[in-house]
Steps between C-alpha positions, in 0.01 A plus 500: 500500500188712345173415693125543424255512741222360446217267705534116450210487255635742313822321442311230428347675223811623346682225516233257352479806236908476436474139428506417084472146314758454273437547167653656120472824641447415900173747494244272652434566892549148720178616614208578296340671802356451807119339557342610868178556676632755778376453856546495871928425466599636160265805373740779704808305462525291144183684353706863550804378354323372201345800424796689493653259240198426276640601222819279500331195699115484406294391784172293371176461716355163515140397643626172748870493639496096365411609135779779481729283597412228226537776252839576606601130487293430125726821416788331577413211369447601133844714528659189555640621841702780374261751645270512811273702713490607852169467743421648819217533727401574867594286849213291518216340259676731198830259539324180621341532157839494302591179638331247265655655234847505677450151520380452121826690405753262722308180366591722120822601556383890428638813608326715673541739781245567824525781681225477785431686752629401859424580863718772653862429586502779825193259590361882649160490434487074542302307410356716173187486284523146279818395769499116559624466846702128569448422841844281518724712237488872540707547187175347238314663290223387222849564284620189575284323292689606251829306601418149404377605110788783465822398312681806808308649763620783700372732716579892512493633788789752464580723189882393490348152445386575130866560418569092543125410451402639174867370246394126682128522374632615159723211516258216576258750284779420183614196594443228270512221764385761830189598250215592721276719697701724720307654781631806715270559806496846525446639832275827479700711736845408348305615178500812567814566683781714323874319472791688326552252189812459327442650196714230277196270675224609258767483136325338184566134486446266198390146586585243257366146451804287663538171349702249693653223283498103658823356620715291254416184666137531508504590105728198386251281750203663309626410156616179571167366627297696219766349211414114661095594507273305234217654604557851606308820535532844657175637699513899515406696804483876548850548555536499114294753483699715797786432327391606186605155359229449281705508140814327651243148646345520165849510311629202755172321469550457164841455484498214649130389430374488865119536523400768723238523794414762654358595865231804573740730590725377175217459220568743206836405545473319108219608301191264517593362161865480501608144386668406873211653687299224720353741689359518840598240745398328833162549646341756246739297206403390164542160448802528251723673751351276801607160319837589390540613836396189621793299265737752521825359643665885545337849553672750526269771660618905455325704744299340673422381870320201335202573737230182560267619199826479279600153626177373569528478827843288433302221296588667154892403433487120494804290345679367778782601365442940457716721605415843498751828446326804730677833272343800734727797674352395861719206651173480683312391177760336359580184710112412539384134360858366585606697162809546377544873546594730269509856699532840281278700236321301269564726208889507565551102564322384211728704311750305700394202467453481118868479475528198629215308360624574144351269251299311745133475432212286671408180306299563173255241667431695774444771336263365236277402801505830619374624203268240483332518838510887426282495170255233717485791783447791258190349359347394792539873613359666201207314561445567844534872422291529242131678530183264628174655363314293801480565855726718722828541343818373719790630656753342205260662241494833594891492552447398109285815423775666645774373358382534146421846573892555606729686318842404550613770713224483739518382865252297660536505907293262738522333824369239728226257427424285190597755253888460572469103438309583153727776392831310581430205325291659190584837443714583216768768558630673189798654654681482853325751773219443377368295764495661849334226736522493864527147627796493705235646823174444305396771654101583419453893449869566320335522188384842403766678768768232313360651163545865631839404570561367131353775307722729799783338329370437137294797385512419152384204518127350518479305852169282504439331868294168531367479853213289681203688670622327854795704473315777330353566823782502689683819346391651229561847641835593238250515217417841667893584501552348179236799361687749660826457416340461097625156531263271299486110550234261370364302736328165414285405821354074451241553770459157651273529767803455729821320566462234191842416508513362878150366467627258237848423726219414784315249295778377352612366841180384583346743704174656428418819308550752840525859583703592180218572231280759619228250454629273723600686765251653817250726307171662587483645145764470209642874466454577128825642440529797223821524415492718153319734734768459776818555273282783327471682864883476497516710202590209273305454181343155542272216314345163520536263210276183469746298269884372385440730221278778649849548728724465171298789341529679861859474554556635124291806653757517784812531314671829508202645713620813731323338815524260649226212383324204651336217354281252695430171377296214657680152531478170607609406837552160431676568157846385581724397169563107555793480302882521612569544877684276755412347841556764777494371880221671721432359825220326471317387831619156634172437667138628358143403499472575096627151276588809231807595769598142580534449121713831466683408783621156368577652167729791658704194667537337211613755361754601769703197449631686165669756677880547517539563860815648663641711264 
């Protein structure tokens, strides 16, 4: 058997590099490279083998461990998992960092793989720089943080292990159920030590999307309680878009004339003004999708892990009757809510399915009230977008200015916060992956790393990112790597004056205005923040606009600009749309001095006795 000898990160490197996603022509890389910030635990071990293969397997330097690895999951997010990045880092604070976004990529089901940095396996020099020492378990490092938000967790410690450890990370990496962060803790002195590979180890492979069909029973089951519904609907999660099912829901949709809601993760599924489209649902819902929700008597929900925001915190399916149909490829997902479950790829089983729902459709009824409630919502909408000439413009308004200023192959990205709630209920997607929200984690800071990511994996395309000045603050370093990689996003900052969106959630359960705006938290003096100047010392190009249409007339300026661009605009703190939307269940305090929290209290109980508990 032919050998190579190599060290362990170098076989890492080439057989990351071998790895291809399947395709006409199989001539995309698996990987699109490798992000890193080298340290103490990878720079003479993974930083040396990347250099040598930099021209096969690009390595990309980010400013915060965190935000390269929210690139690498956006990028894998707007390739619909058929592609993915690799991030690694040193031992200690470099791959403590990585570990929110492992966990924002498990909650996501998104591939991507972390290579940190780990203490050394000899244990020769113990304990080393960054080393956290376990006084009761030797064998810990800060590495296992990484176990309970990793899909596989391993730990290499020997070079022979990479020969079993890397095929199972590019299997969970592939899998369409497994789908998930992968992390390989990489000790730095097996890094660097040679091994005499097998040299059929590191042969191109070609990784195709697998899609698992559903057992006969758990079709004919499906059907059957679909063909009896009289007031059906299907609510679309992100697995449609994973499994690049957009045209075959649409085609089943309205083949059988099921009105269609759709989740965060799933909107763009239909476009905004496609007949069956309800559009968003649960929490953040308009009120057309929300009240045939709440009549429906069957669901049958494709890709989703009908999350509390979805299902209103279990208050939003009502007739005492429903039954719901859970079509996802996890058995995991699928048998939530006491659902019938349909397990397999949603493109492949509503192909399946249509079979054996020939020449069924929902009631005409139902569907004239769909259309009805749908018309109702669609008005309501246009007027809460529109422009105000008077006072600080709101969250829902600037979404508007955005929105008209769209082109249909544009991308808006956001994250966290009120925007999320605004933009899933009003914004108006002209064509699937067009929407790139993360809401799964709602993790403040994604945004501009999660629009790197996008524009990583859609460079023709004009990616616009809507992000609040609270998590502004907290990274905002990529705009500086955006620059240098010629990578331009616009960025629309609403600056306002702090965390808006958890201010309001405070009052709205009573408590008082605390610690979330800036001018309500513990001040001496309110910092007058400059952020045009900031995102200007970043190398962006930047402005502040005083109006809706000032920002219109700025984000026509934007378009096809070779920088990156940010535009700041002022906005209401207090603005929240008050149309659409669902109860959601936060604790509120059982005992409190305010009459404001006693109230909120006795309305959250109230509300509790709505939900459908033990399924």
């Amino acid at each position: 058997m032919a050998t190579i000898r190599m060290t362990a990160a170098q076989a890492v490197v080439r057989y990351l590099a071998a790895q291809m996603a399947a395709g006409e022509d199989n001539s995309l890389p698996l990987f699109a490279g490798v992000w890193a910030i080298f340290g103490h635990g990878n720079v003479a071990g993974m930083g040396e083998a990347l250099w040598q293969a930099r021209e096969v397997l690009p390595t990309y330097r980010a400013h915060n461990e965190q935000a390269m690895a929210h690139a690498a999951i956006a990028f894998a997010k707007a390739t619909r998992r058929r592609r993915m990045m690799a991030c690694t880092s040193s031992i200690g604070p470099g791959a403590t960092n990585m570990v929110t976004a492992a966990a924002l990529a498990h909650v996501n089901r998104l591939p991507v793989l972390f290579l940190p940095g780990d203490v050394f396996a000899s244990r020769r020099p113990d304990p080393v720089l960054q080393q956290v020492e376990s006084f009761a378990d030797a064998t810990i490092s800060a590495n296992d943080c990484f176990r309970p938000v990793s899909r596989h967790f391993d730990r290499i410690s020997r070079p022979e292990q990479l020969l079993t450890a890397l095929p199972r990370a590019l299997a969970v990496l592939t899998g369409p159920a497994e789908c998930g962060p992968v992390t390989l803790a990489f000790c730095q002195d097996t890094q660097v030590e040679a091994f005499d590979f097998p040299s059929e180890f590191f042969a191109e492979r070609s990784w195709a999307p697998r899609r698992p069909r559903a057992d006969e029973s758990e079709l004919r089951r499906a059907a059957a309680i679909l063909a009896g519904a009289a007031r059906p609907m299907i609510v679309a999660g992100g697995g449609v878009h994973y499994a690049e099912a957009t045209d075959v829901l649409r085609d089943f949709a309205e083949n059988h004339a099921l009105p269609v809601a759709e989740t965060q993760a799933g909107k763009s599924a239909l476009t905004w003004d496609h007949p069956l489209n309800l559009g968003a649902i649960g929490v953040t819902g308009t009120t057309a999708a929300n009240a045939c929700a709440t009549e429906a008597d069957v669901v049958l929900a494709v890709g989703t892990r009908l999350q509390d925001f979805t299902t209103g915190s279990r208050t939003l399916f009502q007739d005492p009757d429903f039954k719901l149909i859970q079509l996802n490829v996890a058995a995991f997902d699928a048998q939530k809510h006491r659902a019938a479950p349909l397990v397999g790829d949603a493109r492949s089983v509503l192909e399946d399915l249509k079979p054996l729902l020939a020449g069924w459709r929902a009631p005409t009824v139902w569907g004239e009230t769909a259309r009805r409630r749908t018309a109702d919502w669609r008005q309501a909408a246009a007027a809460t977008l529109a422009a105000s000439g008077t006072g600080l413009p709101t969250d829902a308004q600037v979404v508007g200015a955005v929105n008209r200023a769209a082109r249909p192959d544009d991308i808006v990205v956001s994250a966290a916060g009120g925007l999320p709630g605004e933009l899933h209920k009003l914004w108006r997607a002209q064509r699937p992956d067009g929407y790139h929200l993360e809401y799964g984690y709602s993790c403040m800071g994604y945004e501009i790393a999660g629009g790197l990511g996008v524009k990583m994996a859609c460079p023709e395309r004009q990616v616009t990112v809507l992000l609040g000045d609270g998590s502004y603050l907290m990274m905002n370093s990529e705009i500086a790597t955006s620059v240098m990689l010629g990578l331009p996003l616009t960025i629309v900052l609403l600056d306002n004056g702090g965390f808006g969106c958890i201010d309001r959630l405070q009052r709205g359960t009573g408590g008082a205005s605390f610690n979330n705006l800036l001018s309500s938290a513990r001040h001496e003096v309110l910092p007058a923040i400059d952020f045009v100047a900031h995102a200007a010392s970043l190398s962006a190009e930047a402005e502040k606009v005083g109006s809706v249409s000032e920002l219109e007339a700025a984000l026509d300026r934007a378009r096809g600009a070779a920088r990156t661009r940010g535009i700041v605009i002022a906005t209401d703190p207090a603005g929240g749309s008050d149309i659409g939307g669902h109860w959601w269940d936060v604790a509120v305090a059982e005992v409190s001095d305010r009459a404001e929290v006693a109230a909120a209290r006795r309305d959250n109980d109230a509300a509790r006795t709505r939900q459908r508990l033990g399924d």
